[in-house]
N, C-alpha and C positions, 0 to 999 in steps of 0.2 A: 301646690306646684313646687317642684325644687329652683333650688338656684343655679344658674349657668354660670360659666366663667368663659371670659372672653380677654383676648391680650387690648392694648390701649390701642392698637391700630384697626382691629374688628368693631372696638366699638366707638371709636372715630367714624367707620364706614357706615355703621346701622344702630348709630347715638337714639334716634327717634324711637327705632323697634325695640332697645331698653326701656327708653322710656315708658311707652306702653307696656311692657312687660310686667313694670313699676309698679305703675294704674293700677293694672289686672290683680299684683300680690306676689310678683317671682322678681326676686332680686338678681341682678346680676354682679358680680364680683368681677373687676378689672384689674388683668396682670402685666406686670411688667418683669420680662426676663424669668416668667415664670413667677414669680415673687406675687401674692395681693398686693395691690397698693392703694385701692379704693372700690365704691360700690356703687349702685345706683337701685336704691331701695325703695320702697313705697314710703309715702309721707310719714304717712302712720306711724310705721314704722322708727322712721326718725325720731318724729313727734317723741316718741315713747324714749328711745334712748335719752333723749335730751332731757323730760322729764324724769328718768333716773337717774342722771349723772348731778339733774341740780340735788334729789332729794339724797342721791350721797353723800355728796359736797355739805348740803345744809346737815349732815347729820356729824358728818366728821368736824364740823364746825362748831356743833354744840356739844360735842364729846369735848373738845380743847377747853370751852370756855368753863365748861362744867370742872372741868381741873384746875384751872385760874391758868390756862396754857399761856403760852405770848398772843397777842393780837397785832395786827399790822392796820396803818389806813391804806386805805383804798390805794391814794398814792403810792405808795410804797406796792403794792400789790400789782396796780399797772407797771412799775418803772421794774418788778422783776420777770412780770409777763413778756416784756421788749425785749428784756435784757435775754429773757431766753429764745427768743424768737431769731433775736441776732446771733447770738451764740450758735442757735444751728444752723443758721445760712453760711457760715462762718465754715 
């Protein structure tokens, strides 16, 4: 099944018939002002991307240390995760 694209206000009105659509395997892509700004995809789907952004993550991670790159604690890593989050609400 292809994907449909709907503005934020259609799928405000038939949020559930996405959802199901989800279920099924057809994602739908949500616009605003024309623009993408988000989706409503099957689990799976997600599942999947998540599972590839950690196994990128963990590889660009042992690429640095394989180099003696810098390393950061966790702390440090939250307080710049925030700090960008602020930054773009900002």
């Amino acid at each position: 099944m292809a994907e449909s694209t709907v503005t934020v206000r259609e799928a405000r009105a038939h949020l559930a018939d996405h959802i199901n659509r989800a279920e099924e395997g057809t994602p739908t892509v949500i616009t605003r002002n024309g623009e993408p700004v988000a989706a409503v995809v099957p689990i799976a789907d997600f599942n999947a991307l998540e599972e590839a952004a950690d196994v990128l993550l963990a590889r660009e991670a042992e690429a640095v240390l394989a180099q003696d790159g810098p390393t950061v604690s966790m702390a440090e890593l939250l307080a710049d995760l925030f700090a960008d989050r602020t930054d773009d609400a900002a």
